[in-house]
Backbone as CSV, one residue per row, in Angstrom:
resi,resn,N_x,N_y,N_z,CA_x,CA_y,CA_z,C_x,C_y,C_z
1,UNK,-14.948,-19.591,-5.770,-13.780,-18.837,-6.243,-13.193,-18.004,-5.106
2,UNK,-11.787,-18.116,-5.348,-11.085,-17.011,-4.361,-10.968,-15.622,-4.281
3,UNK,-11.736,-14.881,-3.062,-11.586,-13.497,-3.188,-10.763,-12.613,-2.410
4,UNK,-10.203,-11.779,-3.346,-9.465,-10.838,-2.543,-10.034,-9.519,-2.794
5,UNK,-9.879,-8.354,-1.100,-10.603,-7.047,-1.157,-9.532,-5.730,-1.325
6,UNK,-9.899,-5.184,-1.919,-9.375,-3.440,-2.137,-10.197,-2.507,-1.696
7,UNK,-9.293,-1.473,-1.189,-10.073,0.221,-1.331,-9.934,1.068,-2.092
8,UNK,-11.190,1.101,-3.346,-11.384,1.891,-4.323,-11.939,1.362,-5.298
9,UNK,-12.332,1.964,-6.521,-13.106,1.076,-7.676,-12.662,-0.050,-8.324
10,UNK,-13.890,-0.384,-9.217,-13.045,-1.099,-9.705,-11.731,-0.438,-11.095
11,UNK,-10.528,-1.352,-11.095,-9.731,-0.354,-12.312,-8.200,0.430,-11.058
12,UNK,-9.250,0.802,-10.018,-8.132,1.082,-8.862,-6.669,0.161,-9.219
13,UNK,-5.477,1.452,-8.719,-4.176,0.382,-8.916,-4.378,-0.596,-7.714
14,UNK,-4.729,-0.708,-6.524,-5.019,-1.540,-5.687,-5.863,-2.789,-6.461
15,UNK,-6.988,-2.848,-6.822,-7.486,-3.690,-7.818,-6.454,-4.555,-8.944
16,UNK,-5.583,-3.795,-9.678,-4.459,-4.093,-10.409,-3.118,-4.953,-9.694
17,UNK,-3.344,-4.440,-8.568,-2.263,-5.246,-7.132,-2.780,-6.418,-7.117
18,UNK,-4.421,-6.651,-7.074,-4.444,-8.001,-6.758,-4.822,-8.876,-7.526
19,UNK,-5.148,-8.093,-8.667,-4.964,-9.114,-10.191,-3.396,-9.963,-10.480
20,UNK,-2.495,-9.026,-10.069,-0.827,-9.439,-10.307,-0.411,-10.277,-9.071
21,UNK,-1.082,-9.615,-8.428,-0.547,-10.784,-6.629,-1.435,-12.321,-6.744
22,UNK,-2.747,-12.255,-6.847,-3.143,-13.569,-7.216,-4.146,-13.402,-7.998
23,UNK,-3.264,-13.825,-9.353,-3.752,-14.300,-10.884,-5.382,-15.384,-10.703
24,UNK,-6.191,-14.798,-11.524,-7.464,-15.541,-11.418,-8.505,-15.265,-10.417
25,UNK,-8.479,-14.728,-9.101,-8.956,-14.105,-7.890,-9.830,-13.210,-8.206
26,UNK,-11.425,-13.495,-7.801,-11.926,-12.112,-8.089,-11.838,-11.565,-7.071
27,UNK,-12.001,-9.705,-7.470,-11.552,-8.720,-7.238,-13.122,-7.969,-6.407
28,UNK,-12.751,-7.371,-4.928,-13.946,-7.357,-4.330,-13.792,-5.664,-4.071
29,UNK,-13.971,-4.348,-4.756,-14.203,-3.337,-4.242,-14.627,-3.298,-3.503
30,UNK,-13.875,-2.075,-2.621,-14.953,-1.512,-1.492,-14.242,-0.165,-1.249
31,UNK,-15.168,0.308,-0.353,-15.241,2.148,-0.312,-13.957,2.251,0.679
32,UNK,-13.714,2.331,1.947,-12.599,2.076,2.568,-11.778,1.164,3.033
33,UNK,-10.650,1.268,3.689,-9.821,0.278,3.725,-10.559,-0.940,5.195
34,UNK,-11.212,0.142,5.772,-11.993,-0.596,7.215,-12.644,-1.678,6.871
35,UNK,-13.407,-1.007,5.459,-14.495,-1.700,4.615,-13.577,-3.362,4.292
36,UNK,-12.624,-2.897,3.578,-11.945,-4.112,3.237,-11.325,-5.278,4.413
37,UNK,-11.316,-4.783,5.201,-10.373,-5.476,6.762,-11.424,-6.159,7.102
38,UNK,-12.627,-5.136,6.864,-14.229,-6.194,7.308,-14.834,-7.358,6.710
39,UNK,-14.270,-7.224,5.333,-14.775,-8.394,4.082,-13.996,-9.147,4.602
40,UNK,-12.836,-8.975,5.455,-11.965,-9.907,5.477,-12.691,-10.874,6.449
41,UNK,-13.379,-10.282,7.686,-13.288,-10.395,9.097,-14.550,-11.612,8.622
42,UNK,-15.350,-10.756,7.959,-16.673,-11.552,7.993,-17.203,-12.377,7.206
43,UNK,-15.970,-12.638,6.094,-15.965,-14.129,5.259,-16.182,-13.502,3.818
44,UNK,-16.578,-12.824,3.401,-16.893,-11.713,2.277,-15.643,-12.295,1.129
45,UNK,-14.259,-12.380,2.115,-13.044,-12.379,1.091,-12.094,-12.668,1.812
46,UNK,-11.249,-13.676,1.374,-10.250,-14.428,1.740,-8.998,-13.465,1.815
47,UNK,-8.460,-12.567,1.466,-7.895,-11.767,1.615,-8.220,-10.320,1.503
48,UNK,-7.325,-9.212,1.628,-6.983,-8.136,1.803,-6.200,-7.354,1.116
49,UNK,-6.235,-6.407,-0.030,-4.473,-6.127,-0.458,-4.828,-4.539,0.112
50,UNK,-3.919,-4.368,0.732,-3.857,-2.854,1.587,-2.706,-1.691,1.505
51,UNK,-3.082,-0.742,0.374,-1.524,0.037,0.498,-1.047,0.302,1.621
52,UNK,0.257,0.415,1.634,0.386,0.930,3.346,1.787,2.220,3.204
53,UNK,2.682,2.421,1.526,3.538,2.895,1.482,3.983,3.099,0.152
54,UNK,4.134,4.366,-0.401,4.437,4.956,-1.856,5.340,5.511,-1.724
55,UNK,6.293,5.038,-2.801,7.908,5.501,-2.962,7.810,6.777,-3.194
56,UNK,7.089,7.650,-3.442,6.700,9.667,-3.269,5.997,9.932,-2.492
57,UNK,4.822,9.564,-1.816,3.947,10.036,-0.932,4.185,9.401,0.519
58,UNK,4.699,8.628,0.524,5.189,8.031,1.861,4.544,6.763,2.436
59,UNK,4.283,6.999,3.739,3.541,5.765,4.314,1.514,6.463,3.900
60,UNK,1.084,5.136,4.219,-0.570,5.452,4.214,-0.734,5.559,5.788
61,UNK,-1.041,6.432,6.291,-1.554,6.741,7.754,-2.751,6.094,8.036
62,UNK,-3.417,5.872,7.653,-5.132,5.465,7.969,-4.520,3.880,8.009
63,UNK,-3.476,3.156,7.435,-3.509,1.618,7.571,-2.546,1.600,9.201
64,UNK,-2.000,2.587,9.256,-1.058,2.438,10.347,-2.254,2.349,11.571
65,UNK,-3.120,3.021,11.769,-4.348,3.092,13.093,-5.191,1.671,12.976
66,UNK,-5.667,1.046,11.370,-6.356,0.421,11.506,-5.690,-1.125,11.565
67,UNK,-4.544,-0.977,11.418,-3.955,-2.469,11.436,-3.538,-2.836,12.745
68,UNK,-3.104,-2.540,13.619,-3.063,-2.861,14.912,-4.046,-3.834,15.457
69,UNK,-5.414,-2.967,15.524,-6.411,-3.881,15.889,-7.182,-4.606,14.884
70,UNK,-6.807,-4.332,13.755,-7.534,-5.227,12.428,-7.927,-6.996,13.117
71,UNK,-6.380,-7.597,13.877,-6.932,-8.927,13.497,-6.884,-9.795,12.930
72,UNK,-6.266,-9.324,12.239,-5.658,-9.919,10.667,-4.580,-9.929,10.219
73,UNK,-3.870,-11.358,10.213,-2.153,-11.094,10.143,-1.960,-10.663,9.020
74,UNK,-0.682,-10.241,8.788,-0.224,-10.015,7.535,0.649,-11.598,6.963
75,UNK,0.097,-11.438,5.708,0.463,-12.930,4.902,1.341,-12.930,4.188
76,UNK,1.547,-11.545,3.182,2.079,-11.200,2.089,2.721,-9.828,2.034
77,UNK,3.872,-9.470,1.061,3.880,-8.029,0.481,3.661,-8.008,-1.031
78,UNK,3.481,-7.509,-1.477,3.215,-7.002,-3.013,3.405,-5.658,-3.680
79,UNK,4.298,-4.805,-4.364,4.882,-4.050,-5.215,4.266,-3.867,-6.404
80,UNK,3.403,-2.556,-6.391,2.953,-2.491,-7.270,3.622,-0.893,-8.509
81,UNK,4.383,-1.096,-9.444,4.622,-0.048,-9.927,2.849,0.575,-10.787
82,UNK,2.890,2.038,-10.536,2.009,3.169,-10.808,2.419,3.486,-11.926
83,UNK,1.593,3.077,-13.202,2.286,3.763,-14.374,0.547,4.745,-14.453
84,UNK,0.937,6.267,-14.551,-0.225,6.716,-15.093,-0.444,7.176,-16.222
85,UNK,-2.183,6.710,-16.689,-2.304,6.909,-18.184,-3.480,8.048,-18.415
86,UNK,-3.073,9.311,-19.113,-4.262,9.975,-19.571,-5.221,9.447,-20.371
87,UNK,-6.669,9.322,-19.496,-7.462,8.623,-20.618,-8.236,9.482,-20.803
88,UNK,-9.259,9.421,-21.942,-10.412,10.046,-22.308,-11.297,9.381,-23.415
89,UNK,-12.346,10.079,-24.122,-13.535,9.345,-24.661,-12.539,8.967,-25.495
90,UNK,-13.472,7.604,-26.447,-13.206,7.149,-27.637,-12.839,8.557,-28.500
91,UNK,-12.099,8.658,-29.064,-11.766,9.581,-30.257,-11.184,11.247,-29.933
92,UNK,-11.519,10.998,-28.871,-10.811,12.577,-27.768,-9.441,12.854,-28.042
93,UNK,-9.323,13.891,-28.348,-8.129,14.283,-28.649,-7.375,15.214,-27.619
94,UNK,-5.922,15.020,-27.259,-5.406,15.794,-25.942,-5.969,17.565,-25.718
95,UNK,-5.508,17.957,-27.328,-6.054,19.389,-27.257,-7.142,19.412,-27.175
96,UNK,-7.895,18.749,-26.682,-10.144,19.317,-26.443,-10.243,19.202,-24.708
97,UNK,-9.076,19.057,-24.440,-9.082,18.497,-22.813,-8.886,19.983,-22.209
98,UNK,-9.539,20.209,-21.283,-9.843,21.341,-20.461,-9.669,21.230,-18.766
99,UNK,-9.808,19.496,-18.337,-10.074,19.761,-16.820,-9.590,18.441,-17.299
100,UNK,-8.354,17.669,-15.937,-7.650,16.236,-15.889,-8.779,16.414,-14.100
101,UNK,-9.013,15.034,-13.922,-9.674,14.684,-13.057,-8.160,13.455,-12.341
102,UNK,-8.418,13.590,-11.126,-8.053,12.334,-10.253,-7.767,12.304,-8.772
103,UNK,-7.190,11.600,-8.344,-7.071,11.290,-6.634,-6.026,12.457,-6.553
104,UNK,-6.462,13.029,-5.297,-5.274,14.339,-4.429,-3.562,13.856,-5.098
105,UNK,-3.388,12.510,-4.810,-1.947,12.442,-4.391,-1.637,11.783,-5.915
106,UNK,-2.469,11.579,-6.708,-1.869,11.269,-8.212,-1.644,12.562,-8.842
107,UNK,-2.485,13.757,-8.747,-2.581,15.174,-9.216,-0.923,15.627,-8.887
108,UNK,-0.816,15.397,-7.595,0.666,15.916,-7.277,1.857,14.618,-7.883
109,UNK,1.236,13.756,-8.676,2.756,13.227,-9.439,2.380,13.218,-11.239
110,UNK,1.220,14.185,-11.326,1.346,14.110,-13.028,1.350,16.009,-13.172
111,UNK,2.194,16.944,-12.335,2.517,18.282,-12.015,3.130,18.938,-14.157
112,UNK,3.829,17.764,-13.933,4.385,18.306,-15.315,3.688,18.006,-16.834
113,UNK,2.503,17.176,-16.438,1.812,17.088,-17.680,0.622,18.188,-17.843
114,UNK,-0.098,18.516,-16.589,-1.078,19.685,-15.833,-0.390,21.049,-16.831
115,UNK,0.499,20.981,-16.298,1.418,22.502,-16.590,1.529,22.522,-17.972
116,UNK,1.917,21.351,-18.891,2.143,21.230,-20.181,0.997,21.668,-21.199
117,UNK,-0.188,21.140,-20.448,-1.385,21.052,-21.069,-2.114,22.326,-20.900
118,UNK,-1.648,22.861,-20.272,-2.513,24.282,-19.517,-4.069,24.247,-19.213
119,UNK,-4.291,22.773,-18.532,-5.663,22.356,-18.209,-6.063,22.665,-16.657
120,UNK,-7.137,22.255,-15.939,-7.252,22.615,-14.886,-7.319,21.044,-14.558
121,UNK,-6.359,21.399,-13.184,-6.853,19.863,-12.127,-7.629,19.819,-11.098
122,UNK,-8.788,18.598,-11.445,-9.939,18.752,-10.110,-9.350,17.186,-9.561
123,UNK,-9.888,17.657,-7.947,-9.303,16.356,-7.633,-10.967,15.368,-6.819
124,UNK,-10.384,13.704,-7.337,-11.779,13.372,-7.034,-11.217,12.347,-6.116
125,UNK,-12.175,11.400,-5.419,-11.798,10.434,-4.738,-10.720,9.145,-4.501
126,UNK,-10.738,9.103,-6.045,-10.456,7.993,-6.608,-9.744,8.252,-7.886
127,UNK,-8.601,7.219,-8.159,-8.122,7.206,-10.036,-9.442,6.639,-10.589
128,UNK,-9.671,5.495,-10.733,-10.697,5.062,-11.102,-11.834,5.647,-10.952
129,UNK,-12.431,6.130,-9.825,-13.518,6.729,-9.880,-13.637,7.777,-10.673
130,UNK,-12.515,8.681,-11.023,-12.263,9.687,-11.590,-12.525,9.014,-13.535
131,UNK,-12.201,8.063,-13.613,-12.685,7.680,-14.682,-14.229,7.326,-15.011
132,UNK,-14.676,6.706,-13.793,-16.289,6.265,-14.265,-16.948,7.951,-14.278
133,UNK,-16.226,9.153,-14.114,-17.395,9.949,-13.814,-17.105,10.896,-15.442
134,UNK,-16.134,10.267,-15.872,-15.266,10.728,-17.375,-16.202,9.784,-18.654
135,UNK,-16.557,9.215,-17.966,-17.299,8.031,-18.931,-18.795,8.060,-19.274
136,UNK,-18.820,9.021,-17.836,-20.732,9.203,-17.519,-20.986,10.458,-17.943
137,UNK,-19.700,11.771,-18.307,-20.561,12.684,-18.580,-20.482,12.869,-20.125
138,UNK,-19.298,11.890,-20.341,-19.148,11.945,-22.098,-19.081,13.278,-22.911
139,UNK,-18.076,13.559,-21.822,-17.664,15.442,-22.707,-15.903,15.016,-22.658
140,UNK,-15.891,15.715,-24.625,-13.989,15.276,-24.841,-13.025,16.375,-24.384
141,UNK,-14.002,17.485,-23.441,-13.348,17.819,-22.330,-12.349,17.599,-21.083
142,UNK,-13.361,17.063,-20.533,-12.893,16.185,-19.685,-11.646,14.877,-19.607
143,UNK,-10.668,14.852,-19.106,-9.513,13.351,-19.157,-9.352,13.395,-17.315
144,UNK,-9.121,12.088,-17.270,-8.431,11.454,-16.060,-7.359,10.769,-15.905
145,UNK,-6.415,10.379,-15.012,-5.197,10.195,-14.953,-5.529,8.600,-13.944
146,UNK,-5.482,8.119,-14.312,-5.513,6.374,-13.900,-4.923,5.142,-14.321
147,UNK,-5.144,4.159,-13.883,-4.247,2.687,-14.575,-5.366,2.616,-15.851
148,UNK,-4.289,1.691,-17.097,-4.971,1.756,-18.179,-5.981,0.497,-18.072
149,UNK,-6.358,-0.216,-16.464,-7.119,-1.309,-16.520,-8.219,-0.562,-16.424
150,UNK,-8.715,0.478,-15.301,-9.567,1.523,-15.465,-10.127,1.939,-17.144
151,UNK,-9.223,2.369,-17.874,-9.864,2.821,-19.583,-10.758,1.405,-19.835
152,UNK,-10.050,0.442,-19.322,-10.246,-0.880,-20.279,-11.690,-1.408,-19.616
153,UNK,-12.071,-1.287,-18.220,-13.343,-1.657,-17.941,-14.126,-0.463,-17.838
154,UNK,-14.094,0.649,-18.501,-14.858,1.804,-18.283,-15.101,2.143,-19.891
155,UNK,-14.310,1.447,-20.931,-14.769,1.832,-22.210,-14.130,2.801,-23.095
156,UNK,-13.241,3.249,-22.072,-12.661,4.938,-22.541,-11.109,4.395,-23.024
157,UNK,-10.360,5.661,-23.732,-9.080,4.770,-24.227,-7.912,5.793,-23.867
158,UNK,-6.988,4.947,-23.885,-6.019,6.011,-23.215,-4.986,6.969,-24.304
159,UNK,-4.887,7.894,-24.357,-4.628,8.571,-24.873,-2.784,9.126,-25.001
160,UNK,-2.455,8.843,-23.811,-0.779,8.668,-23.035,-0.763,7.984,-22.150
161,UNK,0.501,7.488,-22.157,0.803,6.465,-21.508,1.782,7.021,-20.484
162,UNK,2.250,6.869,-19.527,3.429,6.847,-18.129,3.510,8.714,-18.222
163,UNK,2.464,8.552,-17.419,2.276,10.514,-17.894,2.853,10.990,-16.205
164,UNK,3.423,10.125,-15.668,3.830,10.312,-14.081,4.957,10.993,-14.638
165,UNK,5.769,12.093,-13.669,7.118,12.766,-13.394,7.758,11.837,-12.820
166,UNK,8.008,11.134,-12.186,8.725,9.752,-11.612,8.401,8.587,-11.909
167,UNK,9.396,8.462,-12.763,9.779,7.010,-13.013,9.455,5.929,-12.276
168,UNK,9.894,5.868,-11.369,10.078,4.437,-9.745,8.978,5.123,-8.752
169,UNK,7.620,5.419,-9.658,6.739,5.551,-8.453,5.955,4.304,-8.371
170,UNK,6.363,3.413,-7.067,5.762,2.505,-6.652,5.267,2.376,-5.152
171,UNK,4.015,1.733,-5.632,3.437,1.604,-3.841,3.594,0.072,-3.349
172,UNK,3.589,0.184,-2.022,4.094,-1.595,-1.256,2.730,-1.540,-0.819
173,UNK,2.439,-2.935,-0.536,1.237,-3.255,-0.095,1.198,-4.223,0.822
174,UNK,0.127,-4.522,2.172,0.428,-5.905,2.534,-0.626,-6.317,2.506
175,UNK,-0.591,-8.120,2.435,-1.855,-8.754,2.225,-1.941,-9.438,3.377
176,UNK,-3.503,-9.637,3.603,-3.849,-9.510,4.813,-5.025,-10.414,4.709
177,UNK,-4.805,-11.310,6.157,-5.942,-13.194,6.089,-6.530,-13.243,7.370
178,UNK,-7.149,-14.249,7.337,-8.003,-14.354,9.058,-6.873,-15.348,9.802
179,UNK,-6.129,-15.936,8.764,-5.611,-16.827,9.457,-4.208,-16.488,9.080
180,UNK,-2.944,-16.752,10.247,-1.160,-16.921,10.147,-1.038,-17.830,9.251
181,UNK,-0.134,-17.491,8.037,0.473,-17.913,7.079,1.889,-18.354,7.573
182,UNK,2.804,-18.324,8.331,4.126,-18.441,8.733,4.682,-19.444,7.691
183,UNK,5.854,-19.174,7.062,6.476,-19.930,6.109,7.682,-20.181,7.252
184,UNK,7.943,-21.705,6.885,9.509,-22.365,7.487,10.773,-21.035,7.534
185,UNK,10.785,-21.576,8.793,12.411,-20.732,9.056,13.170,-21.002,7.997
186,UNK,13.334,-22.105,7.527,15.006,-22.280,6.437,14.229,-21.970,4.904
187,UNK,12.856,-21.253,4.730,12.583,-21.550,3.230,12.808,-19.921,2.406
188,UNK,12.598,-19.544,1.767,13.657,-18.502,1.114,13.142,-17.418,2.156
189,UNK,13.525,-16.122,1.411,13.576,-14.835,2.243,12.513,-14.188,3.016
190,UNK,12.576,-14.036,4.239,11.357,-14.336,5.079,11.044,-12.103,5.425
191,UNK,10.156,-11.895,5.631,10.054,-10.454,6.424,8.801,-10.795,7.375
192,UNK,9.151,-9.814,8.479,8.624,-10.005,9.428,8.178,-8.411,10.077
193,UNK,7.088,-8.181,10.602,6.300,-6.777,11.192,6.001,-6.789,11.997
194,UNK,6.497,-6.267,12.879,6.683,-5.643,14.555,5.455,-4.343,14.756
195,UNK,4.839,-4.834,16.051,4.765,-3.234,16.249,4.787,-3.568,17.636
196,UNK,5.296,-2.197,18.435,5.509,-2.432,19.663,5.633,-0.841,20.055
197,UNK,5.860,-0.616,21.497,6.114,0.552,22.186,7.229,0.903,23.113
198,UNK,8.060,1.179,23.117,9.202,1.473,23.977,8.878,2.175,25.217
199,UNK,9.343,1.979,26.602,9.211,2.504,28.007,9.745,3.909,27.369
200,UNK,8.980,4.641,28.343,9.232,6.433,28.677,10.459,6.248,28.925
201,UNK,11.767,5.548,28.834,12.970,6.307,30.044,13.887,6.090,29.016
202,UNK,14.797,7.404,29.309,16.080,8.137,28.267,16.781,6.269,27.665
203,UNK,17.378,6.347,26.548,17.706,5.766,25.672,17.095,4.144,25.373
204,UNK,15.448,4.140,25.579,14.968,3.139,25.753,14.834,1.988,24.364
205,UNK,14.892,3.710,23.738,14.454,3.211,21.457,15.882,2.867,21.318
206,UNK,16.708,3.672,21.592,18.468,3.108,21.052,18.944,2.006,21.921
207,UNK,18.223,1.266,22.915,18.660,-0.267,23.638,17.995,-1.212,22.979
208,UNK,16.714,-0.957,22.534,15.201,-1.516,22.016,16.067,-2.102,21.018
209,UNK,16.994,-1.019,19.576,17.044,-1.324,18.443,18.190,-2.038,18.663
210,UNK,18.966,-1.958,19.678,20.387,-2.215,19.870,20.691,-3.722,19.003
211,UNK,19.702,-4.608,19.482,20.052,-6.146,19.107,19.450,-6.289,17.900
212,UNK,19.265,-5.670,16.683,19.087,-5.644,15.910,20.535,-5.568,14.835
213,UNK,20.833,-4.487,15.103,22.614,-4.264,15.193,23.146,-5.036,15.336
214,UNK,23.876,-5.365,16.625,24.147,-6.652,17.470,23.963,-8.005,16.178
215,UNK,22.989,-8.259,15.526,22.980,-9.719,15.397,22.555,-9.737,13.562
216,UNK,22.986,-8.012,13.172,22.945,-8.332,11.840,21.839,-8.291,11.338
217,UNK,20.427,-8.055,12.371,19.419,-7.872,10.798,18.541,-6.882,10.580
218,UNK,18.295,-6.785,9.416,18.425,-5.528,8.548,16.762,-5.447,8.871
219,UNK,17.322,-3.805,8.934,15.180,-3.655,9.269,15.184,-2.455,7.966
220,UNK,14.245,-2.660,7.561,13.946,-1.956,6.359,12.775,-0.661,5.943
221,UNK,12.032,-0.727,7.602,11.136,0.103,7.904,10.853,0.304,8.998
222,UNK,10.970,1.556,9.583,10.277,2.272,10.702,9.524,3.451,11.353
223,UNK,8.788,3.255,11.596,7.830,4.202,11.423,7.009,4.293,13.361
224,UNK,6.772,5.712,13.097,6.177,5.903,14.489,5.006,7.096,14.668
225,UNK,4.533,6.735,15.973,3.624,7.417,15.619,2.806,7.550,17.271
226,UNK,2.087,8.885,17.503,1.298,8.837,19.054,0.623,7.813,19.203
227,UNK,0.364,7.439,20.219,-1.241,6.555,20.891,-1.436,7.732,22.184
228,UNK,-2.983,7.550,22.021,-4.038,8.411,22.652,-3.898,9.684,22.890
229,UNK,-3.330,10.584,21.696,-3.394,11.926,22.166,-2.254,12.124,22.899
230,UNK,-1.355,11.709,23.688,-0.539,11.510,24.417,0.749,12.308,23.742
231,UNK,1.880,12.920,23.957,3.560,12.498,23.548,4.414,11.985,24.485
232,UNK,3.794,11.079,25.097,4.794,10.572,26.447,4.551,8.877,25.332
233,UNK,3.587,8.569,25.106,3.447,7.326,24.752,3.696,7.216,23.018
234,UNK,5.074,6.646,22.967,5.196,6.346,21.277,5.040,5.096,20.470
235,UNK,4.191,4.691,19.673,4.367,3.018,19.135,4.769,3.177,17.779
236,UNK,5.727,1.975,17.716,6.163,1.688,16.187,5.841,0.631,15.581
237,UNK,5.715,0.920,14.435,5.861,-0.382,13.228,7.175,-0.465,12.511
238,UNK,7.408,-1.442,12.648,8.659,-2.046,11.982,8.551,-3.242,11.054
239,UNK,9.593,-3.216,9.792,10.042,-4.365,9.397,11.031,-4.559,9.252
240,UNK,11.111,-5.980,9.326,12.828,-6.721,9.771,13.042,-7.682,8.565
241,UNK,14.608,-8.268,8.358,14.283,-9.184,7.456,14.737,-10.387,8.476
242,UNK,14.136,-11.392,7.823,14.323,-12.859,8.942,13.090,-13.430,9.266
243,UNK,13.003,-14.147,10.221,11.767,-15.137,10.738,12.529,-14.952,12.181
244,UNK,11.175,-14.809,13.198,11.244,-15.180,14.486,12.115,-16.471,15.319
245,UNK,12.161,-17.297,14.581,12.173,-18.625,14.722,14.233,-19.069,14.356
246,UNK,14.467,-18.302,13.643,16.140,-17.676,13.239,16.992,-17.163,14.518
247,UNK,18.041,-17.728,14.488,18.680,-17.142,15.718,18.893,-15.908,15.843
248,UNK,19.589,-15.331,14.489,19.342,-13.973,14.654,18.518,-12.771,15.463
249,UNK,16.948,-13.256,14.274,16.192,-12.454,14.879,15.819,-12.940,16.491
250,UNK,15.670,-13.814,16.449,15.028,-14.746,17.923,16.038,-13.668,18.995
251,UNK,17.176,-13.354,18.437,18.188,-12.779,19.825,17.646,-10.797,20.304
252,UNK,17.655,-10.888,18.945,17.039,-9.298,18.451,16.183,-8.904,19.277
253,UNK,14.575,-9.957,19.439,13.416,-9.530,19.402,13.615,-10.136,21.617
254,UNK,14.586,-10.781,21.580,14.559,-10.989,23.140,15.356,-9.434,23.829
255,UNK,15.776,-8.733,23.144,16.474,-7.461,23.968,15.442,-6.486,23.443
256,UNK,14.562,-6.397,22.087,13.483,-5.294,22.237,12.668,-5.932,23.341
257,UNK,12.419,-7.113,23.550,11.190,-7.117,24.907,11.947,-6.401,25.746
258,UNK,13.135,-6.436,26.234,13.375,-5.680,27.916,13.067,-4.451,27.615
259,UNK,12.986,-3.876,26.340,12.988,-2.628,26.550,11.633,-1.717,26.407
260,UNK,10.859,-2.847,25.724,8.933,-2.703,25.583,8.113,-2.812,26.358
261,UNK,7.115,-2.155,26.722,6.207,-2.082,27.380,5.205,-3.527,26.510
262,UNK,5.155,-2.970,25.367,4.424,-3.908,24.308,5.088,-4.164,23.173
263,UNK,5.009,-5.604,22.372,5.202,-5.794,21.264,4.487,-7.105,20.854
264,UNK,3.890,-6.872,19.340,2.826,-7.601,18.764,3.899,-7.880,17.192
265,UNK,3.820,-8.985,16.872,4.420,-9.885,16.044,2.702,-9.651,14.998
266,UNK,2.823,-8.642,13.950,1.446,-8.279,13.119,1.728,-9.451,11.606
267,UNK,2.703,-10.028,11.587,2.980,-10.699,10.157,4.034,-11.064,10.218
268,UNK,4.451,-12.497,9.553,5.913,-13.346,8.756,5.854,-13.617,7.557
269,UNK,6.118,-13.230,6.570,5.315,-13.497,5.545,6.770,-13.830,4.587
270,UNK,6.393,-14.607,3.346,7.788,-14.367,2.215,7.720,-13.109,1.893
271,UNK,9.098,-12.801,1.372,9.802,-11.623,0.794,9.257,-11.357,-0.831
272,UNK,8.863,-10.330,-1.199,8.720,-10.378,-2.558,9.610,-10.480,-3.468
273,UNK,9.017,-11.069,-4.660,10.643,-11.235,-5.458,10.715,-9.695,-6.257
274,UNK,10.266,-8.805,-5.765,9.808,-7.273,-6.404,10.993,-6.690,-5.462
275,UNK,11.071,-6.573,-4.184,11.665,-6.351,-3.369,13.016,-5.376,-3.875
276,UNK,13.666,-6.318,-4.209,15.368,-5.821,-4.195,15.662,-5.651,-5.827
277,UNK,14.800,-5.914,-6.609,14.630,-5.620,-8.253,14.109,-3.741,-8.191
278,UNK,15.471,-3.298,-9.275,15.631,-2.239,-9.670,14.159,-1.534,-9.848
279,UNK,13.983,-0.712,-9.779,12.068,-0.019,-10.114,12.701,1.885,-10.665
């Protein structure tokens, strides 16, 4: 059977990413994302699904350091909308709830249910984990804020449903193989992930991006960030839409070389059909 790896329990929305990205696939927890890049590396699991960016919290920093040298192209994207659900024991009722449990950065998007409830928020590792520890101490105290696949393999039931303050909170993900996936230049909508570094000298990033402009294609992410302690040395990740292999981009990516010290082609992958659909 085909496996794909996540970071976090099982029930994790990452887990839920790769139930919806590939249907039937078992699902390989693991503790960090390194952890997962490694299942990849060392045969463990045929893929990878890796947040890397949440429409409220931003980019994931820890995938930006470890994907560079991961190794591992990128194959795929995948869109996962975050609906969060207050769960608690069988028969728990909202008013016996005293303390909502969950991950740092879910606590800061369920602000208006916290406040409503006049409960206390502890924050734990994990959504999911935050549920198995709701399950183990079996007090109708206690609720957690997680996907309702979490209630459903932990036993517990959910109590509310889309208890998030934002609507369109969704995280992007990329999936990630030992081996290049490259789909045909002419076959539908292609994206493509750059990372590279621009020379130290005055307008090197605005010549770099220039032929991008120039030839029409649309980059949809950029992001930057130090290497070694340094602020003389800046590298970016980018995504573009197109294939290498397209005249377009092919013209693009020949005027960022004059202007790079380095650039690494990290993924070509299809476009999601999640992509440009309303959220």
């Amino acid at each position: 059977m085909s496996i794909i790896a996540f970071q976090g329990r099982p029930g994790a929305y990452s887990d839920l990413a790769c139930r919806k990205a590939r249907p039937g696939w078992q699902t390989l927890p693991c503790e960090s994302f390194a952890d997962a890049i490694q299942a990849v590396r060392d045969g463990r699991a045929d893929l990878a699904m890796l947040a890397c960016e949440n429409s409220l919290a931003g980019r994931v920093p820890e995938i930006h350091a470890l994907l560079p040298d991961a190794g591992l192209p990128i194959v795929g994207e995948h869109f996962q909308r975050v609906e969060h659900c207050l769960i608690g024991l069988p028969g728990a009722r909202i008013d016996d709830i005293k303390r909502i449990h969950t991950h740092p950065v879910a606590l800061g998007q369920v602000r208006r249910l916290i406040e409503s409830l006049g409960v206390k928020a502890q924050a734990a590792f994990d959504t999911a984990g935050a549920v198995e520890l709701v399950a183990e101490w079996n007090r109708p105290e206690e609720a957690a804020v997680a996907s309702e696949l979490a209630a459903e393999l932990n036993g517990l039931e959910v109590l509310r449903r889309n208890v998030e303050d934002a609507d369109h909170n969704t995280t992007r993900f990329y999936i990630v193989s030992r081996e290049a996936e490259w789909p045909e230049p002419d076959e539908a909508m292609t994206m493509t992930t750059l990372l590279f570094r621009v020379k130290n000298t005055p307008g090197a990033l605005y010549q770099a991006l220039g032929g991008f402009a120039q030839h029409a294609v649309n980059m949809t992410r950029l992001e930057s960030y130090m290497l070694g302690g340094t602020f003389a040395a800046t590298q970016f990740l980018m995504d573009v839409e197109g294939h290498p292999k397209q005249f377009a981009l092919q013209e693009a990516l020949k005027q960022l070389r004059t202007y790079c010290d380095d650039l690494k082609i990290l993924g070509v992958y299809p476009v999601s059909p999640s992509r440009y659909l309303e959220r």
